[in-house]
NUVO-438353 format. One record per atom (N, C-alpha, C): residue number from 1; residue in one letter; atom name; x, y, z. Coordinates in steps of 0.05 Angstrom, whole numbers, always signed. Each point is the difference from the previous one (the first is absolute). Example, Ala and Ser with C-alpha at 12.3 -4.5 7.8 and 13.67 -1.06 7.14 Angstrom:
% residues 2
  zavex  vexkol  semar    east   north      up
      1       A      N    +264    -114    +156
      1       A     CA     -18     +24      +0
      1       A      C     +18     +24      +0
      2       S      N      -7     +21     -14
      2       S     CA     +16     +24      +1
      2       S      C     -15     +22     +14
END
This chain:
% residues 198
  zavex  vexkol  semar    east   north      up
      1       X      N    +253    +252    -313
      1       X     CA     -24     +16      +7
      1       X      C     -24     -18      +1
      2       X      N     -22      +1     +26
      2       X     CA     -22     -17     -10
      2       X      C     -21     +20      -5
      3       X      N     -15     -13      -9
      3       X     CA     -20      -2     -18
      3       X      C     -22     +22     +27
      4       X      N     -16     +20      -7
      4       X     CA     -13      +7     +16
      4       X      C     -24     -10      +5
      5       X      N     -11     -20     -26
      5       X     CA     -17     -21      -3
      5       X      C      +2     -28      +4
      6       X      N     +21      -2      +7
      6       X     CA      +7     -39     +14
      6       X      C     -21     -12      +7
      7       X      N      +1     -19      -4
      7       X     CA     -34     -18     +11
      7       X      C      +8     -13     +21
      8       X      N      -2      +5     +29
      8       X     CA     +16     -14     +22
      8       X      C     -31     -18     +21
      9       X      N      +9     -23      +2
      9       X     CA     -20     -21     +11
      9       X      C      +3     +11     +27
     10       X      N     -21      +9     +23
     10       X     CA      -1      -3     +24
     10       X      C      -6     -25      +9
     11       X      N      +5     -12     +23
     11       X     CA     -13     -23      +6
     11       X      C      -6      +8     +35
     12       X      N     -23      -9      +7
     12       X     CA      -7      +1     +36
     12       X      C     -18     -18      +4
     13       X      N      -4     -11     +26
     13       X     CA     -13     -23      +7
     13       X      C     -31     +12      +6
     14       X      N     -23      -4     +10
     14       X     CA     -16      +6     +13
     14       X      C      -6      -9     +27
     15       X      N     -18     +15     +20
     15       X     CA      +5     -10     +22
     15       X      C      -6     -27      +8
     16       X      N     +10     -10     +23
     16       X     CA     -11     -31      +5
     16       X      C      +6      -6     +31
     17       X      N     -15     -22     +11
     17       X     CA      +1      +5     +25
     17       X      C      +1     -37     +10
     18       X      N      +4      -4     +20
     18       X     CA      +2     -32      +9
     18       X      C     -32      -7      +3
     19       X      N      +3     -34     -16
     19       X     CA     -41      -2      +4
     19       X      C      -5      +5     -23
     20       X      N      +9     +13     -18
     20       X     CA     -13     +12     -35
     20       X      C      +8     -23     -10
     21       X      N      +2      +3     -25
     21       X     CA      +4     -22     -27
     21       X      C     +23      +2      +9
     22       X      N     +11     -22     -17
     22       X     CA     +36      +4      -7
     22       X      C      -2      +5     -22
     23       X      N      -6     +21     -10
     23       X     CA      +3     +10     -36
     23       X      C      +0     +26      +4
     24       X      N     +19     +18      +4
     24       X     CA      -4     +22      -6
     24       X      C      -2     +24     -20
     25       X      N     -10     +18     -11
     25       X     CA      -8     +13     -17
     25       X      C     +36     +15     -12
     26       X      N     +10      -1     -19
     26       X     CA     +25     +13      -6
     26       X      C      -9     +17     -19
     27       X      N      +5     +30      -5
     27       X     CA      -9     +22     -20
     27       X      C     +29      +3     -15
     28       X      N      -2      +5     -21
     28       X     CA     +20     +15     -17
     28       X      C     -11     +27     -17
     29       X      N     +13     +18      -8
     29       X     CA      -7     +24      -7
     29       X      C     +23     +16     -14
     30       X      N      -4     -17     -37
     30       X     CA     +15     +26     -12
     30       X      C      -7     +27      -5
     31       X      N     +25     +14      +6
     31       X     CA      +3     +29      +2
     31       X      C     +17      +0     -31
     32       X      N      +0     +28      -2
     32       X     CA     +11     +14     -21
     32       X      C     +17     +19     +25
     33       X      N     +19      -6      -5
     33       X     CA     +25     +16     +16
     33       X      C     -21      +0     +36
     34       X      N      +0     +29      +4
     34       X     CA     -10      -7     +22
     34       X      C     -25     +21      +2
     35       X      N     -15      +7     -32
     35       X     CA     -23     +19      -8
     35       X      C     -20      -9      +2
     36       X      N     -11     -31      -9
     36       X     CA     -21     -14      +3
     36       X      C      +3     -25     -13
     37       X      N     -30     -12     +19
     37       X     CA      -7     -32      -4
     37       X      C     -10      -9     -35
     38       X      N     +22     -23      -8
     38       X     CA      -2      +1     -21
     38       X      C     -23     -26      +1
     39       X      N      -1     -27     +23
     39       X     CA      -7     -29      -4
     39       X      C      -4      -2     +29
     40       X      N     -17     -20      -4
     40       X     CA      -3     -17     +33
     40       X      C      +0     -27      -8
     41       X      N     +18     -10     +29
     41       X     CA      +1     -28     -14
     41       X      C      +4     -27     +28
     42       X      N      -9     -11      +2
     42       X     CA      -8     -23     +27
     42       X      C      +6     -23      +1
     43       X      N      +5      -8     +25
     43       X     CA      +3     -27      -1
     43       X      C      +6      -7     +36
     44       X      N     -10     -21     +14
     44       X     CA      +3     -13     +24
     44       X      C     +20     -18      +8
     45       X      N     +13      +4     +17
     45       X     CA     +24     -13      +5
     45       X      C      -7     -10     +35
     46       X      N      +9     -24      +0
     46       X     CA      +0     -13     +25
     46       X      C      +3     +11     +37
     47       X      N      -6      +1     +20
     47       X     CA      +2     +10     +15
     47       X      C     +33     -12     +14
     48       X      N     +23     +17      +2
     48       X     CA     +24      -7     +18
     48       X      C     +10     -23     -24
     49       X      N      -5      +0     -27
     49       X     CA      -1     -23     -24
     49       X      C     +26      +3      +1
     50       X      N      +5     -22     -27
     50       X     CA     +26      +5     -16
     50       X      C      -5     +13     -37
     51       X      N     -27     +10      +2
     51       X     CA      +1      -3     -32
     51       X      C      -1     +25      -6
     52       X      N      +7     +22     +11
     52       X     CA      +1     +23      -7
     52       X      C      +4     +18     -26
     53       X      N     +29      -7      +3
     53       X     CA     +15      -7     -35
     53       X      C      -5      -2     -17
     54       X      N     -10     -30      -6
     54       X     CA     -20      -6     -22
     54       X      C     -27      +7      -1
     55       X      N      -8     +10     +18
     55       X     CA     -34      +9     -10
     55       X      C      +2     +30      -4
     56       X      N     +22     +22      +0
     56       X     CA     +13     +17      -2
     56       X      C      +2      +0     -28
     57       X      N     +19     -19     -14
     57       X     CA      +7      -6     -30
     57       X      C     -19      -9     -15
     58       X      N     -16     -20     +16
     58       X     CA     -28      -6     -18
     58       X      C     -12     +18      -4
     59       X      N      -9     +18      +9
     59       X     CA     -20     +30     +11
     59       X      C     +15     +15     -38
     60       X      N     +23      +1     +13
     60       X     CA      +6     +24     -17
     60       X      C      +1     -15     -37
     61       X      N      +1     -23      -1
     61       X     CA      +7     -18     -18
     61       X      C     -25      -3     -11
     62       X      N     -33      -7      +8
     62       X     CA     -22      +1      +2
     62       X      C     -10     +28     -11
     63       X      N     +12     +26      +1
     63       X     CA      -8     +24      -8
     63       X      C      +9     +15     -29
     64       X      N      -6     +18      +1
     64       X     CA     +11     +14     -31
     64       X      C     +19     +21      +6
     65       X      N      +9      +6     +19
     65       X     CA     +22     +13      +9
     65       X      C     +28     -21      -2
     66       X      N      +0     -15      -5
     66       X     CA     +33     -11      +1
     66       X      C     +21     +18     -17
     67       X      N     -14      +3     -24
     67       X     CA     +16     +14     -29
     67       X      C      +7     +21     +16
     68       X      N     -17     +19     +15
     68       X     CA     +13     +24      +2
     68       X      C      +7      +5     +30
     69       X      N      +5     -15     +21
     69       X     CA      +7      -1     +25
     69       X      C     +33      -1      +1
     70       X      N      +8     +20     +12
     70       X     CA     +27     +11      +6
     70       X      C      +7      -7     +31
     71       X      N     -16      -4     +22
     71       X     CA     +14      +3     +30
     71       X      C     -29     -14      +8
     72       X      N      +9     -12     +23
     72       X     CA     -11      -6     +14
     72       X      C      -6     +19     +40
     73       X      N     -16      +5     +16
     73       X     CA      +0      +9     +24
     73       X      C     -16     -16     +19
     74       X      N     +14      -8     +17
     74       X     CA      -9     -14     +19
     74       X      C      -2      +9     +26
     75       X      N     -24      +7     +11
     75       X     CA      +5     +12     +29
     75       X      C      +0     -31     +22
     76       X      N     +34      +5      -2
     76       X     CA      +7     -19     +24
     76       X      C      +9     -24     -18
     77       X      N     +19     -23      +5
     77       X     CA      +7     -19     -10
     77       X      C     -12     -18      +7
     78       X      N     -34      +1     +23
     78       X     CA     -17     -23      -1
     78       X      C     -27      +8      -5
     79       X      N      -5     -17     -10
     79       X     CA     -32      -8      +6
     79       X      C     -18      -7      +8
     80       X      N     -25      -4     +19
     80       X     CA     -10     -15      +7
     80       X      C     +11     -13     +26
     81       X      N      +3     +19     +22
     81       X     CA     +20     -13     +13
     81       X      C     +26      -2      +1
     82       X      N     +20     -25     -10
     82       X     CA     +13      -5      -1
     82       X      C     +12     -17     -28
     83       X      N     -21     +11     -17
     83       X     CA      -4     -10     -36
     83       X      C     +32     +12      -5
     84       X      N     +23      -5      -5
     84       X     CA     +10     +15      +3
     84       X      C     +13      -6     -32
     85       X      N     +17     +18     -14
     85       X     CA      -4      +5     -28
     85       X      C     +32      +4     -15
     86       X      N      +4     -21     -10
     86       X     CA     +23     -10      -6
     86       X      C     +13     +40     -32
     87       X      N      -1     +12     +13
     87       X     CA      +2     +22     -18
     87       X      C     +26      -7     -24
     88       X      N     +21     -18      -5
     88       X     CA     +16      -4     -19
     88       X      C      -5     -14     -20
     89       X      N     -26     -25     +14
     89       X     CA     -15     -20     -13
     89       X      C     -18     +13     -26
     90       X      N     -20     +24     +17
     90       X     CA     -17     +15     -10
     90       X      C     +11     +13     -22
     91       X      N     +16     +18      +3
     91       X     CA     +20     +20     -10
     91       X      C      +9     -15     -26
     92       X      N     +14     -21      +0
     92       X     CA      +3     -22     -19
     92       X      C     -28     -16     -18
     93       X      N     -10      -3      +8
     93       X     CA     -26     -10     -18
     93       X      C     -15     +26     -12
     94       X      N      -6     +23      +6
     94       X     CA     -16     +11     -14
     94       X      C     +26     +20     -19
     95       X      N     +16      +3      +6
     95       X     CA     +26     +11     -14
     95       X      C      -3     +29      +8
     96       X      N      -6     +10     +25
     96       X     CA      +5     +23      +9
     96       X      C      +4      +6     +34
     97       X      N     +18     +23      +4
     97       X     CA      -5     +14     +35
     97       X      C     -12      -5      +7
     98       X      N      +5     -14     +35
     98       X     CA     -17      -1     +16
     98       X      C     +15     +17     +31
     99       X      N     -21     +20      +5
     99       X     CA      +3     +21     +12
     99       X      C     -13      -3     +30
    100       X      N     +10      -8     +22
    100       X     CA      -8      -6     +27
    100       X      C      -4     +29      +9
    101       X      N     -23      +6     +13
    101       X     CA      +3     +30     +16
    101       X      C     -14     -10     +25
    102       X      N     +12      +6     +24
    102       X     CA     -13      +7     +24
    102       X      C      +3     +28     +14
    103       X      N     -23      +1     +16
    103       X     CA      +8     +31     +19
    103       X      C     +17      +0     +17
    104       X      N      +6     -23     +16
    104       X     CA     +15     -11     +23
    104       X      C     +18     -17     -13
    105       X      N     +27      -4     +18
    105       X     CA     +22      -6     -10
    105       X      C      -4     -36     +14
    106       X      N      +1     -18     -21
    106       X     CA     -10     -27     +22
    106       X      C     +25      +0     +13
    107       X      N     -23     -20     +28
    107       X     CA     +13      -7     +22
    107       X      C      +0     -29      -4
    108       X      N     +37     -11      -7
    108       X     CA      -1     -17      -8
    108       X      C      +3     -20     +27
    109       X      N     +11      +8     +18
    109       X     CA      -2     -20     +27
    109       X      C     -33     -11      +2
    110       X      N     -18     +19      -3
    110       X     CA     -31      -8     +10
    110       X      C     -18     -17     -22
    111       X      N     +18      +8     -22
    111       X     CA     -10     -16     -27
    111       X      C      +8     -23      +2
    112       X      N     +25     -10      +6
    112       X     CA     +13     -20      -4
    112       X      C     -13     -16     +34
    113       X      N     -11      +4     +21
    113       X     CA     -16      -5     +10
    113       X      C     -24     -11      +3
    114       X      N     -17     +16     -18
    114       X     CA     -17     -10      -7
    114       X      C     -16     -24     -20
    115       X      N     +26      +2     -18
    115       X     CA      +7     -22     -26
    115       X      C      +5     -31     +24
    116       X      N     +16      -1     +22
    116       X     CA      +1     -21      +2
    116       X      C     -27     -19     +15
    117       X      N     -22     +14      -1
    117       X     CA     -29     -16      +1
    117       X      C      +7     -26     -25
    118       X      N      +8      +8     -15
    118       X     CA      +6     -13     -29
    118       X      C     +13     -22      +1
    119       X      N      -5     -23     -12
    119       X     CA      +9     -19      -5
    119       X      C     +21      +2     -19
    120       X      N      -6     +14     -21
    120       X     CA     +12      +7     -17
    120       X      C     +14     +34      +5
    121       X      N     +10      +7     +15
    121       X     CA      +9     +17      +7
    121       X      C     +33      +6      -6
    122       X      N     +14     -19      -6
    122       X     CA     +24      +2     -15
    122       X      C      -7     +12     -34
    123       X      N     -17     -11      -7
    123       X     CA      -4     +14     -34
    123       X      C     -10     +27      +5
    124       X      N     -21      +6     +15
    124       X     CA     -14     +25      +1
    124       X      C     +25     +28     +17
    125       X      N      +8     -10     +21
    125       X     CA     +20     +20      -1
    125       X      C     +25      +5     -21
    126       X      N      +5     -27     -10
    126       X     CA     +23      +9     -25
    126       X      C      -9     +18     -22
    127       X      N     -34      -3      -8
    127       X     CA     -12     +21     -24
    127       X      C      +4     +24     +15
    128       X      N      -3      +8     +33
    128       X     CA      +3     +30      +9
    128       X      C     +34     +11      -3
    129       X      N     +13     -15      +6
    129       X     CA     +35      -1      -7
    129       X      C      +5      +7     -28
    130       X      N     -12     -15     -16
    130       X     CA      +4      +6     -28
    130       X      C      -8     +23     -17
    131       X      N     -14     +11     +12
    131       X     CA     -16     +23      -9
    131       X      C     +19     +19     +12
    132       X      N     +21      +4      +6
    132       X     CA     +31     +21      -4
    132       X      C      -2     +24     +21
    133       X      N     +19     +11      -2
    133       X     CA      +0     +22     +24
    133       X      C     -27     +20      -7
    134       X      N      -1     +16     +19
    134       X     CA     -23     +11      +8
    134       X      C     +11     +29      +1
    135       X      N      -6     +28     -27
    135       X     CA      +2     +18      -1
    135       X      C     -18     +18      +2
    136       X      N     +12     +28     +17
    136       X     CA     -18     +20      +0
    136       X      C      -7     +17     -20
    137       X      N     -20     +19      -5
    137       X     CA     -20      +9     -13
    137       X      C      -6     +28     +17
    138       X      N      +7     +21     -13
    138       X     CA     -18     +25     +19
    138       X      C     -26     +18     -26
    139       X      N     -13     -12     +19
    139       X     CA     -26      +9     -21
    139       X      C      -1     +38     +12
    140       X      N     -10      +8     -37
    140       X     CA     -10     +28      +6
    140       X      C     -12      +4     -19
    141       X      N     -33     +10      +8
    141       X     CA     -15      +4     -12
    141       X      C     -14     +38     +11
    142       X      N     -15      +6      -9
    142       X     CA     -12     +28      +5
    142       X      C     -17      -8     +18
    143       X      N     -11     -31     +12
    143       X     CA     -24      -4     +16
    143       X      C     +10     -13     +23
    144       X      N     +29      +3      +1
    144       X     CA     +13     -16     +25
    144       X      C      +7     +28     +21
    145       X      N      -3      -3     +23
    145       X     CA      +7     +20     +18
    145       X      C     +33      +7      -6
    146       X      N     +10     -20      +5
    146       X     CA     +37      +7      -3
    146       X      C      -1     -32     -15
    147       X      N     +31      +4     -12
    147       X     CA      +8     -32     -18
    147       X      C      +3     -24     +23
    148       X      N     -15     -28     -19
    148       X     CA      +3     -18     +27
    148       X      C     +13     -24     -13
    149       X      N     +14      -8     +11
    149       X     CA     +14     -30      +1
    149       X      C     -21     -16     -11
    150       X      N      +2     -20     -19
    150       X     CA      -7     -19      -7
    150       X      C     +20     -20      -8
    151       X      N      -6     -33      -2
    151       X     CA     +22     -23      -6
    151       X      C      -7     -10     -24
    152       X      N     +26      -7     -14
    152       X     CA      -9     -28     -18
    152       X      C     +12     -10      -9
    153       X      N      +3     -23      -5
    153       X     CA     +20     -22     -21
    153       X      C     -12      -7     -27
    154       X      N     +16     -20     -20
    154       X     CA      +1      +5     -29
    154       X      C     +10     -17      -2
    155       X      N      -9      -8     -22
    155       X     CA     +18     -15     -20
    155       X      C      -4      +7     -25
    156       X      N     +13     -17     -25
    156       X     CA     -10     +12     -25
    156       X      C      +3     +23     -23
    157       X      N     +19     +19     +24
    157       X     CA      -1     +35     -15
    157       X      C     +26      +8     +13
    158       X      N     +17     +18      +2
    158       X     CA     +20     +21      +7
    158       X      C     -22      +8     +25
    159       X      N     +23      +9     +24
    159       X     CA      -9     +16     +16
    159       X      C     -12     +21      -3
    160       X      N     +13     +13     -21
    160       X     CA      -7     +23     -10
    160       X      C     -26     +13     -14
    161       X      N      -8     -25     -16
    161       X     CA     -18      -4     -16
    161       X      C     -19     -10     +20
    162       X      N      -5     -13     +19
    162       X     CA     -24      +0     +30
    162       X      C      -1     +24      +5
    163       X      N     +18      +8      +9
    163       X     CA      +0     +37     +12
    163       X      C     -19     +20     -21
    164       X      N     +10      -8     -20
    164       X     CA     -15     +19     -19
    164       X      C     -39      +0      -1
    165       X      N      +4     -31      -1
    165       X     CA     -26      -7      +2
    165       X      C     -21      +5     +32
    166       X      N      +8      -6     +14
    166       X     CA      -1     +13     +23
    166       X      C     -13     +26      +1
    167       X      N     +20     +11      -6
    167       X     CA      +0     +37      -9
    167       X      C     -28      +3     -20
    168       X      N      -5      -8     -20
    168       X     CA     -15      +5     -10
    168       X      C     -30     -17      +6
    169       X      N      -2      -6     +13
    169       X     CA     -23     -16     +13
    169       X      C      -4      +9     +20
    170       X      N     +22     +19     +24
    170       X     CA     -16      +9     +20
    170       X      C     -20     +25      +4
    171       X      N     -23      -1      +1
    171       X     CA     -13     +26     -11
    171       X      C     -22     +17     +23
    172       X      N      -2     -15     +22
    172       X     CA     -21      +3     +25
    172       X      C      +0     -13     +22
    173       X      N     +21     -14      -4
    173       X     CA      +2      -3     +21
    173       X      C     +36     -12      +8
    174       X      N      +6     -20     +20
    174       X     CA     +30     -11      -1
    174       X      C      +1     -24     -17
    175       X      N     -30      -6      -4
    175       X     CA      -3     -22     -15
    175       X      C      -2      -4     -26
    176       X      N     +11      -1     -21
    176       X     CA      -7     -13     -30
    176       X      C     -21      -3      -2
    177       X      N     -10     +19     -20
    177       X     CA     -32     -11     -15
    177       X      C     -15     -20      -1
    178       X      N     +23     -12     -17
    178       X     CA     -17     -33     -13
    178       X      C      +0     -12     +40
    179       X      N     +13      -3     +12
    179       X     CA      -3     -20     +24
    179       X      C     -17     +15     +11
    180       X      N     -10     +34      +4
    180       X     CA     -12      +2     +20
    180       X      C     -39      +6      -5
    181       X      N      -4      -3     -29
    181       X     CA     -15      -2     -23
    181       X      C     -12     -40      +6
    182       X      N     +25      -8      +3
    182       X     CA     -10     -30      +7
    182       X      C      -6      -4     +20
    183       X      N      +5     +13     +18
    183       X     CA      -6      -6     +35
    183       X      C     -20     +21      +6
    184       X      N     -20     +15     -22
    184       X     CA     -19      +4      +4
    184       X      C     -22     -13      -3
    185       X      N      +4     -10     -30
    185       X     CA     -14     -18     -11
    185       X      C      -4     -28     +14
    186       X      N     +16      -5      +9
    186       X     CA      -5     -30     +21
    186       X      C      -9      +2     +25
    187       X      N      +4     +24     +10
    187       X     CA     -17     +11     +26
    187       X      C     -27      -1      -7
    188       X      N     -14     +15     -20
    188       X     CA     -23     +10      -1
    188       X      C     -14     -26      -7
    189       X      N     +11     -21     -22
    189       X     CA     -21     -24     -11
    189       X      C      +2     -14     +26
    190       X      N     +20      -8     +11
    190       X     CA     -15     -16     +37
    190       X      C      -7     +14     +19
    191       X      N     +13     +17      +3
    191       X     CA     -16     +23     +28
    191       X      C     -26     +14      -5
    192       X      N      -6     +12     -35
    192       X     CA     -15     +10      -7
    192       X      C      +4     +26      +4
    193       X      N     +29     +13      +9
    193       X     CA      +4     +23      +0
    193       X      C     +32      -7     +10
    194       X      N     +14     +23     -13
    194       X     CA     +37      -2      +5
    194       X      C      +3      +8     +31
    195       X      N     +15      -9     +15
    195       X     CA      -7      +8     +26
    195       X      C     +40      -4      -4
    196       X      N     +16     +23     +15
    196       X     CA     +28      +0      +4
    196       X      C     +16      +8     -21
    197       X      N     +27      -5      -5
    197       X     CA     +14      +5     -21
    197       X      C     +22     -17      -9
    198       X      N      +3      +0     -28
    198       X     CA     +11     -26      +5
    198       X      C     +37      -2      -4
END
């Protein structure tokens, strides 16, 4: 049984555009299950980088949430582009779940496309390979018109035990709290207002 109080890390990028810095703004946002924001917590990671990972683990390692952080949520397995985020690596250093969710099911022909701009494009598609099959999710909440499909991969936990978590995090939307709590918060400090969903 989990905990209806779990402290689960959201993580989302903020927006960024070609011509800006190469530093982009990364938000994290513990939740208590999926009722409210317990922490905020920051850190910039490279544009299309490789250091995702580790400024991920520094971030959380740097804060006072380690002791009590249970899961990790990541909207999307990149960052920053093509920051892209070694989730077994992560999962292993902080000693907990790391929980991939997207709304869309990737398209790995267009991904694996786009990666070969890359010099290094043999390592960066093996972190998207490694990050495991890609399961569905039907969200239902009281504020969804009908239940909708959502994706995600894992490491770290029982299928079962994602599912659960999942479940109790979805609350307004198809999206998880803590990620969609983060992808407000990183909208509003660069745009100066949340503009989409994340």
């Amino acid at each position: 049984m989990l905990k209806p109080q779990i402290r689960i890390l959201g993580i989302d990028d903020s927006p960024h555009y070609k011509g800006q810095s190469n530093k982009v703004l990364v938000v994290g946002v513990l939740f208590r299950g999926g009722d409210y924001l317990d922490n905020l917590i920051s850190t910039f990671v490279e544009l299309d980088g490789r250091d995702s990972t580790d400024k991920i683990a520094q971030m959380v390692r740097n804060s006072r949430i380690l002791g009590t952080l249970r899961a990790i949520m990541l909207d999307g397995i990149a960052l920053a582009g093509f920051n892209i985020i070694d989730i077994h690596k992560l999962s292993e250093s902080l000693g907990c779940p790391v929980i991939v969710v997207t709304r869309k099911k990737p398209n790995y022909s267009a991904i694996q496309k786009a990666l070969k701009k890359f010099s290094d494009y043999s390592e960066r598609w093996e972190l998207i390979q490694k990050a495991g099959e890609v399961k569905e999710y039907l969200a239902k909440t009281k504020q969804l018109a009908k239940p909708t499909k959502i994706y995600f991969q894992f490491c770290g936990a029982s299928e079962e035990t994602v599912r659960g978590i999942l479940k109790l995090t979805i609350k307004h939307s198809a999206i998880p709290e803590p990620i969609r709590i983060a992808h407000i918060i990183g909208q509003g400090i660069v745009l100066g207002e949340s503009k989409g969903r994340a």
